[in-house]
C-alpha positions in Angstrom: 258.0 -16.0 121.9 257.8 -12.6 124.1 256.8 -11.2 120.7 253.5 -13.3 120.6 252.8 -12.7 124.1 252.5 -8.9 123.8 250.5 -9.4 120.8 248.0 -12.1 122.0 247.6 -9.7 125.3 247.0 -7.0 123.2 244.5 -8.6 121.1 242.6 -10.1 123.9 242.7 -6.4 125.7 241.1 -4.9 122.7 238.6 -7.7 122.4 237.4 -7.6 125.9 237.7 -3.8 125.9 234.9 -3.9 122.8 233.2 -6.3 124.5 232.7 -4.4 128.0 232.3 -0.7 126.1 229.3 -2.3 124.0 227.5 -4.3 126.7 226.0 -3.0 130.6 224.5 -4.6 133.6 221.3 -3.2 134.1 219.5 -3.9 137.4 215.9 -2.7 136.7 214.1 -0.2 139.8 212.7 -1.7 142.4 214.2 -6.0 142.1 215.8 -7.6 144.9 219.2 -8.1 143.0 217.7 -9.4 139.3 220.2 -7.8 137.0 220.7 -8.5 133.2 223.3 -8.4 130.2 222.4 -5.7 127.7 223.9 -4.7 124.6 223.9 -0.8 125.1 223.2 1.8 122.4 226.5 3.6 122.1 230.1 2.4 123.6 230.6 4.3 127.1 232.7 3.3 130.0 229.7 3.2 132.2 229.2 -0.9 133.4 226.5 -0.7 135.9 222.6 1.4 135.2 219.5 1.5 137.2 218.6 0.1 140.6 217.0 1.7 143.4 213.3 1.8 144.7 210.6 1.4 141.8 210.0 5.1 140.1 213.1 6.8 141.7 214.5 7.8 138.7 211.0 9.5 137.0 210.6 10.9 140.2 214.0 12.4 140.2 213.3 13.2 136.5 210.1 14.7 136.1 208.9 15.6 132.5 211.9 13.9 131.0 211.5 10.7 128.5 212.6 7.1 130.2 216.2 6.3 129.9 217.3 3.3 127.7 218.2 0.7 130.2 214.3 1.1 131.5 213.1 -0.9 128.6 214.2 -4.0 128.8 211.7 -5.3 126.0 212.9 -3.9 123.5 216.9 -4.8 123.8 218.4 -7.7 123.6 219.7 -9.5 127.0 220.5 -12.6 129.1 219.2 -12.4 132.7 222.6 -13.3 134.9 221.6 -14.0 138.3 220.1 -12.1 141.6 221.5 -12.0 145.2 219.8 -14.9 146.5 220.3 -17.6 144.0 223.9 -16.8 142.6 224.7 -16.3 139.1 223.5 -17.8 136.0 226.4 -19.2 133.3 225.8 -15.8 131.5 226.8 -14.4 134.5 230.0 -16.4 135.3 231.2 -15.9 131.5 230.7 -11.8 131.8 232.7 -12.1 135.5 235.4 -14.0 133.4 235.7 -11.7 130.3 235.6 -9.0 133.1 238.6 -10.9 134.9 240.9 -11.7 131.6 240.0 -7.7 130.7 242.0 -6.7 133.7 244.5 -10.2 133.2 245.4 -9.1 129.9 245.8 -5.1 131.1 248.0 -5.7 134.0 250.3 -8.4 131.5 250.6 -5.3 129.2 251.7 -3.6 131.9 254.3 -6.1 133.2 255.5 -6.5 130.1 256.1 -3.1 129.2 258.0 -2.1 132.5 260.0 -4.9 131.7 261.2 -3.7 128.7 261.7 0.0 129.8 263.9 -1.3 132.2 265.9 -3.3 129.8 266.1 -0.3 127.3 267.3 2.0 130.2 269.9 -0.7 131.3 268.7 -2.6 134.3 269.8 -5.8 131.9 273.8 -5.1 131.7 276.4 -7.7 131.8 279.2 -7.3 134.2 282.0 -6.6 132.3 285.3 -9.1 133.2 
C-alpha cells in the first residue's frame, strides 16, 4: 500500500511539475489585476510575466523586439480573474494544480524521511 503511495505522489509531482513548467500567468502592462493562463514557448521555472504601468517594459527596453507574453493574440489562454471580481473557474483549477504541486512535494518528502529513519534504525524492536 506505501508502495502505491510513493508512486501515485510521484506521478502527480511529475504531472503537475509539466503542467506549471509549460504554462505562465501573464498580467498584461497597464490592467487593474486582469491576468491570464498561457501556454509558454519553452519550459522555465518562471510562473508570473508582465505587469506594471502601460509601456514600462519598451521603455526599459528600447530598440529591443516585444517579449512573448506581450502578445496575447497570438497564444492560446483562459482569462482567470482580476482583483476586483475574484477568480474565474480557470483560475481556481490553476490555484488547485498549484496546491496538489506542493501536496504531492511535501508527501515525497514525508515519506522519504520516514524511510531514512527506518533504514538508519529509528524502527528497532526492544529486545526481551
Amino acid at each position: 500500500m506505501k508502495n502505491r503511495i510513493v508512486v501515485v505522489l510521484s506521478g502527480l509531482f511529475i504531472l503537475l511539475s509539466a503542467y506549471s513548467a509549460f504554462t505562465g500567468v501573464v498580467v498584461p502592462e497597464g490592467s487593474l489585476g486582469d491576468s491570464y493562463l498561457v501556454l509558454k514557448p519553452m519550459p522555465s521555472f518562471e510562473r508570473v510575466f508582465g505587469g506594471g504601468e502601460e509601456g514600462a517594459w519598451t521603455r526599459a527596453h528600447p530598440g529591443e523586439p516585444a517579449p512573448w507574453w506581450q502578445d496575447l493574440d497570438s497564444r492560446p489562454s483562459a482569462y482567470l480573474g482580476d482583483w476586483e471580481n475574484g477568480s474565474t473557474p480557470v483560475g481556481v483549477l490553476d490555484m488547485a494544480a498549484n496546491l496538489l504541486w506542493l501536496a504531492s512535494l511535501l508527501g515525497l518528502i514525508v515519506y522519504g524521511l520516514r524511510a531514512m529513519v527506518r533504514r538508519l534504525g529509528g524502527g528497532r524492536r526492544p529486545v526481551r
